[in-house]
C-alpha positions in Angstrom: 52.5 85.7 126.9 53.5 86.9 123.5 55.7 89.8 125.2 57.8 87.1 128.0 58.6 84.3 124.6 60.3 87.1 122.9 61.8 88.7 125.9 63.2 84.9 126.4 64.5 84.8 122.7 66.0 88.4 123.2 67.8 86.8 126.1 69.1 83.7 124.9 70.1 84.8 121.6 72.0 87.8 122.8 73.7 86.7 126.1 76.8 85.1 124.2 76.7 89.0 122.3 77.7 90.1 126.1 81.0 87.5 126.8 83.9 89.5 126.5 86.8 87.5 125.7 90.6 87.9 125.7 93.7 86.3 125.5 94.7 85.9 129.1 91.1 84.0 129.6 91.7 81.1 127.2 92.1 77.9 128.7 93.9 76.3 125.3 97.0 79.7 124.9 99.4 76.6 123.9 97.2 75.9 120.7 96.5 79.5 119.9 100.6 79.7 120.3 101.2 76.7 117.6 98.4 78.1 115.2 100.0 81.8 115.7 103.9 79.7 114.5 102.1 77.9 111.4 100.4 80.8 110.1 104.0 82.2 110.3 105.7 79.5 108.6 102.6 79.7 105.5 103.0 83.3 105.2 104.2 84.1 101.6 104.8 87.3 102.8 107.0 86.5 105.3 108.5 83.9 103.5 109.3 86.5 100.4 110.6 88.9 103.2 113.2 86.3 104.7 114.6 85.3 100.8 114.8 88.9 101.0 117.1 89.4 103.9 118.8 86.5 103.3 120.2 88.3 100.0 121.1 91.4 101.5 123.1 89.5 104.6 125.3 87.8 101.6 125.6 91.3 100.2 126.7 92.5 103.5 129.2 89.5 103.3 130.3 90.9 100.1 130.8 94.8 101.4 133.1 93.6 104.4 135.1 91.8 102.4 135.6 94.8 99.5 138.5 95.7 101.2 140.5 92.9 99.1 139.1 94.3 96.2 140.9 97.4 97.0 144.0 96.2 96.1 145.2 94.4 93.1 148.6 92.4 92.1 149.9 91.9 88.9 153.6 90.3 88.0 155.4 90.7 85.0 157.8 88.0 83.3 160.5 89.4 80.8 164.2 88.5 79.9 166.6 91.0 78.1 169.4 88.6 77.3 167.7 86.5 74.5 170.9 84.6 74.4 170.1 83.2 78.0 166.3 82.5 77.2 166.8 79.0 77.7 168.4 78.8 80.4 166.1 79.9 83.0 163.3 76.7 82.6 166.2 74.6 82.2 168.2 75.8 86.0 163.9 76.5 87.5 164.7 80.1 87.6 163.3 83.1 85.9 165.8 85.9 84.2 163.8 88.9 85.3 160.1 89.4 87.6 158.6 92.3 87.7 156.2 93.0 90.5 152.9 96.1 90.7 150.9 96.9 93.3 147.9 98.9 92.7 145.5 100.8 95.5 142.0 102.0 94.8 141.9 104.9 97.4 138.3 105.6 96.7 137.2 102.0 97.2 138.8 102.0 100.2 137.2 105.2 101.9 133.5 104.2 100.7 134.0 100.6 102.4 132.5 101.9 105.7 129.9 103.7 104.1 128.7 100.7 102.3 128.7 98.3 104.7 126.2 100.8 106.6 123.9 101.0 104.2 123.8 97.1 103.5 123.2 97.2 107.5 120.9 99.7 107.4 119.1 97.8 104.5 119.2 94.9 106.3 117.5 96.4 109.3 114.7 97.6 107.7 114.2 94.1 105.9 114.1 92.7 109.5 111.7 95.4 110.8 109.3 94.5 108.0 109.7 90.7 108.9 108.7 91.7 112.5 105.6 94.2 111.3 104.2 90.8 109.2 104.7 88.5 112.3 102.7 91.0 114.3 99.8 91.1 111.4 100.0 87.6 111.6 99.7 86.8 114.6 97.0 89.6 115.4 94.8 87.9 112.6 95.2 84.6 114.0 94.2 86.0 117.7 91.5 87.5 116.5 90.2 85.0 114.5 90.5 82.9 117.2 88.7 84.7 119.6 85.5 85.0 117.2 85.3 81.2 117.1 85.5 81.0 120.6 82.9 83.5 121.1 80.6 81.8 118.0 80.8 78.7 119.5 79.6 80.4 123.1 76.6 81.9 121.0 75.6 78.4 119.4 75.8 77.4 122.7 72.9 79.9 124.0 71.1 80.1 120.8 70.8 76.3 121.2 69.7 76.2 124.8 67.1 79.3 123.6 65.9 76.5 121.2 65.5 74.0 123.5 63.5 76.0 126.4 61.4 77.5 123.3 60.4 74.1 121.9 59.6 73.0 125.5 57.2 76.1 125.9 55.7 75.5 122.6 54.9 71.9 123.7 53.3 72.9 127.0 51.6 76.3 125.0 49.7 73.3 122.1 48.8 71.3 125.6 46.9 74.2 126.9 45.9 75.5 123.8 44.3 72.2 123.4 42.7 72.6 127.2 41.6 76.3 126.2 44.2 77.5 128.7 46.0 79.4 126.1 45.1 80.9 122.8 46.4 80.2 119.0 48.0 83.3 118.8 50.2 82.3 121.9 51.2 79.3 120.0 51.7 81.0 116.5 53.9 83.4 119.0 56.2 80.7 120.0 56.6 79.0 116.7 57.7 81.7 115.1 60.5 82.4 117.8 61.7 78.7 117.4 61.6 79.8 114.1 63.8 82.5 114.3 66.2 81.1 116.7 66.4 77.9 114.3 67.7 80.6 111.6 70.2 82.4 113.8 71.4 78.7 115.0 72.1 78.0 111.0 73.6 81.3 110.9 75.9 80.4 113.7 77.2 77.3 112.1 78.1 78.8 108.8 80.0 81.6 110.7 81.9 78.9 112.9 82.6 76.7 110.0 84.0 80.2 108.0 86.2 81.0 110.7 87.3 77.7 111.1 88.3 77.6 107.2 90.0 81.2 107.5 92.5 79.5 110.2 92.8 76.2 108.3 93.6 78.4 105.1 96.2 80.5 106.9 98.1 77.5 109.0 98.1 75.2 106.3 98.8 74.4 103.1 96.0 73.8 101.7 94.9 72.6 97.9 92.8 74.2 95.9 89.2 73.0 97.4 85.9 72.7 95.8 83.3 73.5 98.4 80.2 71.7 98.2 76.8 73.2 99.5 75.9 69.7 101.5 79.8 69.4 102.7 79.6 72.9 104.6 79.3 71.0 107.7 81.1 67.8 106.8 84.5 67.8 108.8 82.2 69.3 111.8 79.2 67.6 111.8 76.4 68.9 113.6 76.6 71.1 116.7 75.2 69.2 119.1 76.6 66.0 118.3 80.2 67.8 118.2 81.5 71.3 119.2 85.0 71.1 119.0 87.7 71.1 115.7 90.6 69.5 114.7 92.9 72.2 113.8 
């Protein structure tokens, strides 16, 4: 008797261990798709990285346009007849303009060669923004995935509870008809026991990952975490299963 109630706890407690999930099997991909854009959009990383390219596109802006900077114009107002000084305000003319044009060759040939490595800076700014997006979005995936295979294992571990405190029930009704012994019963107590402990340690994992998602899709304030509020937005499993994310 002993041997089948653990056998049946070995069954029901590991069965969810089994499930293999992945992505193209959940039902709910549009959620997993808007927690995936909000972890995004709370990603200081990713945040820093697009102020980042953002400053190198304006000095790419800056590089094309150098070409202006190559050249520069400067005028020169002067009269050589003194005697005539005043007349030039007086008919709106000027006696004498001179005009200079200067050319920075080396500005010029070093253009193209800048604006390449502002692109080329640029790129690798853009690469990085793509590499974070990925981490991102593999973190929420597979964060996601463990709560949807924790909430599977409550799920059995609960049902193992159930069927155990049933067979405990009918065990103390023999035992009480000496059609089953103490040890039988002391057997099956301590496997409700044990299932009870792996159900608690179910809920604190589901209610950790469901904090890790919150944390990384929202912004969150600074939280003080009370011991008898670990369960408080979820309530207990069997009266409800599912988050609000």
């Amino acid at each position: 008797m002993k041997q089948i109630l653990l056998s049946l706890l070995l069954f029901y407690s590991l069965t969810s261990s089994a499930q293999e999930y992945s992505l193209d099997k959940i039902a709910d991909r549009t959620l997993l798709d808007s927690l995936v854009v909000r972890a995004m959009g709370q990603s200081n990383e990713i945040k820093n990285l697009l102020i980042l390219r953002e400053q190198k596109q304006e000095k790419l802006k800056i590089q094309r346009k150098s070409w202006m900077e190559s050249f520069s114009v400067g005028l020169q107002f002067f009269n050589f007849d003194n005697t005539n000084a005043d007349l030039g305000p007086q008919l709106g003319i000027l006696s004498n303009v001179s005009g200079g044009l200067s050319l920075s060759i080396y500005s010029i040939f070093t253009r193209k060669n800048r604006v390449a490595i502002a692109e080329k800076d640029i790129l690798v700014t853009e690469n990085a923004i793509r590499d974070s997006e990925i981490s991102v979005r593999k973190d929420i995936e597979d964060k996601y995935l463990a709560y949807l295979q924790v909430l599977e294992v409550l799920k059995y571990r609960q049902e193992a509870l159930d069927r155990l405190e049933e067979q405990e029930i009918l065990l103390k009704l023999k035992f009480t008809k000496g059609e089953a012994t103490y040890q039988d019963v002391i057997s099956v107590t301590s496997a409700i026991n044990q299932t009870q402990e792996a159900l608690i340690a179910a809920k604190i994992e589901k209610s950790r990952i469901y904090r890790d998602i919150k944390y990384m899709t929202e912004e969150m304030p600074s939280i003080r975490l009370e011991q008898d509020q670990l369960f408080e937005e979820e309530g207990d499993y069997e009266e409800s299963d599912e988050d609000e994310w």
